[in-house]
Backbone as CSV, one residue per row, in Angstrom:
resi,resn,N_x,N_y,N_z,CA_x,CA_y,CA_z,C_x,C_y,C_z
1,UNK,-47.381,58.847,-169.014,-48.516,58.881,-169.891,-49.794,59.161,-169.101
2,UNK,-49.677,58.526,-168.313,-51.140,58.591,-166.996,-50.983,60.034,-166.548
3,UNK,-49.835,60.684,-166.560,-50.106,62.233,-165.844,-50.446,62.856,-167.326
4,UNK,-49.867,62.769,-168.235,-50.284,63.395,-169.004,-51.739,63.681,-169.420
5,UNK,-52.494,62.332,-169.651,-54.215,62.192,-169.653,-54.464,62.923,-168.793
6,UNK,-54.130,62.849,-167.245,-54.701,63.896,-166.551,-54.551,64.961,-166.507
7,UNK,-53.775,65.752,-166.620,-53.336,66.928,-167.160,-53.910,67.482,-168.209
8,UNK,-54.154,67.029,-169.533,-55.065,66.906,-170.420,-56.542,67.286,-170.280
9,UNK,-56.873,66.210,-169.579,-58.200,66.122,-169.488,-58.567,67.354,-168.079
10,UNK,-57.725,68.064,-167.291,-57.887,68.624,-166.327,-58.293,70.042,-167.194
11,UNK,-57.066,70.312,-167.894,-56.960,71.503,-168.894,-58.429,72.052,-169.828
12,UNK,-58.576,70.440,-170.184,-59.677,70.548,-171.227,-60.930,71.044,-170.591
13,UNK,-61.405,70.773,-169.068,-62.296,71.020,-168.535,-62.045,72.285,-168.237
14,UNK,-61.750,73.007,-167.957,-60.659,74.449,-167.043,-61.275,74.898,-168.523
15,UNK,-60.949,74.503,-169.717,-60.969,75.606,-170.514,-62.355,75.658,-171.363
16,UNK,-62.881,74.648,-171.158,-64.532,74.365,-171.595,-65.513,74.924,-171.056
17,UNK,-65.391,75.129,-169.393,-66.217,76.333,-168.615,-65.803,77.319,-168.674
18,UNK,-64.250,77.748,-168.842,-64.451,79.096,-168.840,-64.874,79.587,-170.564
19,UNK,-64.630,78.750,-171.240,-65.629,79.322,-173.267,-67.146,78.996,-172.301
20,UNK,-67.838,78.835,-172.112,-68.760,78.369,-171.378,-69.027,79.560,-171.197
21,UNK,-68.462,80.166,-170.063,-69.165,81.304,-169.591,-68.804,82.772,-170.088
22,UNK,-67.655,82.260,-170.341,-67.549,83.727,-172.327,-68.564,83.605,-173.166
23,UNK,-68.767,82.722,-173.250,-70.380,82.337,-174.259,-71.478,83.284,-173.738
24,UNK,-71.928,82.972,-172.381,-72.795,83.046,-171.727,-72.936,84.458,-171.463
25,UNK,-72.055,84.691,-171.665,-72.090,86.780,-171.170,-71.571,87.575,-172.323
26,UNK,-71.558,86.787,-173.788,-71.107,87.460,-174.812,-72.333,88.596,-175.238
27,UNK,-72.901,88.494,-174.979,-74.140,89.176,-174.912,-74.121,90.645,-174.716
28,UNK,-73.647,90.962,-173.292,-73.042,92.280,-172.860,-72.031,92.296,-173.057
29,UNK,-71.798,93.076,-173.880,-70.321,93.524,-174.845,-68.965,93.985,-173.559
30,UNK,-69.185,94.306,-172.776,-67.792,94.748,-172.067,-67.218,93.224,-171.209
31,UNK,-68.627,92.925,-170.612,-68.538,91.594,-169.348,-68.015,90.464,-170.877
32,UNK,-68.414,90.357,-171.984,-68.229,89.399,-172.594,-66.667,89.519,-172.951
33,UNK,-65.781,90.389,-173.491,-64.833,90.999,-173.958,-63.669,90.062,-173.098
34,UNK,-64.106,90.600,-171.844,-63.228,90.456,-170.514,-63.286,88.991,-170.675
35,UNK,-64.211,88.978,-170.383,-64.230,87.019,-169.960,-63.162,86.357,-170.882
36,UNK,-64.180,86.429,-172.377,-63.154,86.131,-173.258,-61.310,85.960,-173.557
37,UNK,-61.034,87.303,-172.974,-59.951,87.752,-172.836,-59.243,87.150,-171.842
38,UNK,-59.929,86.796,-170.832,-59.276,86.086,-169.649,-59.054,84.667,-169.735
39,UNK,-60.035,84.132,-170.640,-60.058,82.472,-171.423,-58.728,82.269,-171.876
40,UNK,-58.432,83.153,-172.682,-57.191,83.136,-174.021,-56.458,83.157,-172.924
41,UNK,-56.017,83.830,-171.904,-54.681,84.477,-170.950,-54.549,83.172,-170.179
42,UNK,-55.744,82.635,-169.682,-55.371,81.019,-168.697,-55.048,80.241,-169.615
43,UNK,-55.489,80.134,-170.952,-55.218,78.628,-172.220,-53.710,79.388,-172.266
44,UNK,-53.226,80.374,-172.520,-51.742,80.379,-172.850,-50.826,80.453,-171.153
45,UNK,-51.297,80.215,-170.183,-50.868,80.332,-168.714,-50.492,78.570,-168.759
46,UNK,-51.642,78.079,-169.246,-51.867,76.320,-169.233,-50.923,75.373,-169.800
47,UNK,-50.969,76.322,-171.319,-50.154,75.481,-172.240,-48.528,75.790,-171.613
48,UNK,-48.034,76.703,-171.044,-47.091,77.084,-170.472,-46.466,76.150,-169.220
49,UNK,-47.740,75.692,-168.352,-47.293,74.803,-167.774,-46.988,73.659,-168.019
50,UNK,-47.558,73.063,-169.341,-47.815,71.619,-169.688,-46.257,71.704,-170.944
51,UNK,-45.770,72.921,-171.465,-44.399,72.635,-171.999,-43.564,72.462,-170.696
52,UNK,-43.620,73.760,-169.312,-42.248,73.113,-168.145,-42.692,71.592,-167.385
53,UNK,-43.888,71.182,-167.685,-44.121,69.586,-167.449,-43.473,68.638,-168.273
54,UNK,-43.816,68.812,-169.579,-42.779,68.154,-170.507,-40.884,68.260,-170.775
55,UNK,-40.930,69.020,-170.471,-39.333,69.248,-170.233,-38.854,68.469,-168.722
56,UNK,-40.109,68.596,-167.693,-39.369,68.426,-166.832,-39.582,66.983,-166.673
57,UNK,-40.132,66.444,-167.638,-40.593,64.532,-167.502,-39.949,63.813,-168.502
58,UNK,-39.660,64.710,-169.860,-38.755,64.113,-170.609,-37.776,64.676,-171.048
59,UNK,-37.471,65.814,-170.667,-36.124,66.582,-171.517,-36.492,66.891,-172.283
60,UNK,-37.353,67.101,-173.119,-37.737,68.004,-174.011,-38.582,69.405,-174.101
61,UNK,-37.550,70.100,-174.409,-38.306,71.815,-174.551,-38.917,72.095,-175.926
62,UNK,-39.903,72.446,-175.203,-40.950,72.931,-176.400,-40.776,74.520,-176.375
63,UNK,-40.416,75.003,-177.528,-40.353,76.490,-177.697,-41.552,76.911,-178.521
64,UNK,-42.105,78.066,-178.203,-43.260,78.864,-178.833,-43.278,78.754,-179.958
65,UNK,-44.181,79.113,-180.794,-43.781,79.101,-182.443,-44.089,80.989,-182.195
66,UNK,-43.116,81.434,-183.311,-43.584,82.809,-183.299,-44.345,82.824,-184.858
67,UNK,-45.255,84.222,-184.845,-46.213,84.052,-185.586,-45.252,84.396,-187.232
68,UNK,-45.570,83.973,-188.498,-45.028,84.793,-189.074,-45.322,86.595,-189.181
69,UNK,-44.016,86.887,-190.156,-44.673,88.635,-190.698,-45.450,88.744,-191.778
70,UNK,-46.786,89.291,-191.047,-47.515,89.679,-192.119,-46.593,90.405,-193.096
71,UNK,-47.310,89.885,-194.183,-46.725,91.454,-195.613,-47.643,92.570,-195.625
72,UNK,-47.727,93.083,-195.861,-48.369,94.913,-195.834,-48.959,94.498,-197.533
73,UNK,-48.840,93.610,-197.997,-49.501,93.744,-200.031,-49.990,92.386,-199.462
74,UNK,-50.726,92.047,-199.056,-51.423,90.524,-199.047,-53.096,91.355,-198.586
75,UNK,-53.723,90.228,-198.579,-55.123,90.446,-198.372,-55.283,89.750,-197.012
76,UNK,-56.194,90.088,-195.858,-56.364,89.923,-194.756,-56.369,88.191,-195.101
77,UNK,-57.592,87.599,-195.804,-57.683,86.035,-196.262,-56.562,85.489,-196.430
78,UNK,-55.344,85.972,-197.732,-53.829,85.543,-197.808,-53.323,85.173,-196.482
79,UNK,-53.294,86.528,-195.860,-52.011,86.147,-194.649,-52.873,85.387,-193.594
80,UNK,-53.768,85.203,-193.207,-54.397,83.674,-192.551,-53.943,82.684,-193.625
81,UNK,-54.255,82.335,-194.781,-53.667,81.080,-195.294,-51.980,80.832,-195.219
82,UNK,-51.597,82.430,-195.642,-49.542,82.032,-195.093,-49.381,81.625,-193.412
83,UNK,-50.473,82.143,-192.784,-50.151,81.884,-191.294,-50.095,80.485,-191.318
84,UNK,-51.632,80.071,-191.886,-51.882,78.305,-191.269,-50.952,77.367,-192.152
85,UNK,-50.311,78.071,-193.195,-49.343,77.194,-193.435,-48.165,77.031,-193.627
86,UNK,-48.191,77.776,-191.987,-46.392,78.239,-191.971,-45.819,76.939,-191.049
87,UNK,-44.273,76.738,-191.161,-43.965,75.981,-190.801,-44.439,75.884,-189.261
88,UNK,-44.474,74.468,-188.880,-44.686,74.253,-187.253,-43.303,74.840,-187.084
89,UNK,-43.625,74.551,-185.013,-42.677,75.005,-184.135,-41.148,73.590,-184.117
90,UNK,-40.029,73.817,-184.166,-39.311,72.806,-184.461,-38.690,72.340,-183.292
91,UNK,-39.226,71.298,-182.473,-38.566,71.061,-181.610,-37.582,69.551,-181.773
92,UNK,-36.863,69.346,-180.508,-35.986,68.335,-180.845,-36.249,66.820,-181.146
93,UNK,-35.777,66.123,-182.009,-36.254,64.852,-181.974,-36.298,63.735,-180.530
């Protein structure tokens, strides 16, 4: 539990400066883009480590959720509401 908080709270900081400084340079459209882009790529690098942490502390694998399929006849608004209320990711009890 104690690694976990830290881990946590390590992550949370890691990912608060770097929106921080995506913020900060959103301004200039190319430097902002990038940054941005590089935020999203370490938060999914992160969360990646913190599922082979959990597997490797309790046996449990956490698998990705994949996104659903959009429909091609929905409205951009629809398929965000089918997204957010698609089933979670099902992992083991």
């Amino acid at each position: 539990m104690i690694v976990s908080l830290v881990t946590g709270s390590l992550f949370c900081v890691v990912l608060a400066c770097a929106l921080l400084l995506a913020g900060s340079v959103s301004w200039i459209v190319g430097i902002g883009m990038l940054a941005l882009s590089s935020t999203l790529r370490l938060a999914a690098r992160m969360a990646r480590v913190d599922r082979w942490r959990i597997w490797r502390m309790n046996g449990v694998r956490i698998e990705l959720a994949s996104p659903p399929e959009p429909a091609s006849d929905l409205s951009f608004r629809q398929r965000q509401k089918a997204w957010s209320q698609s089933a979670p990711c099902r992992c083991p009890p």
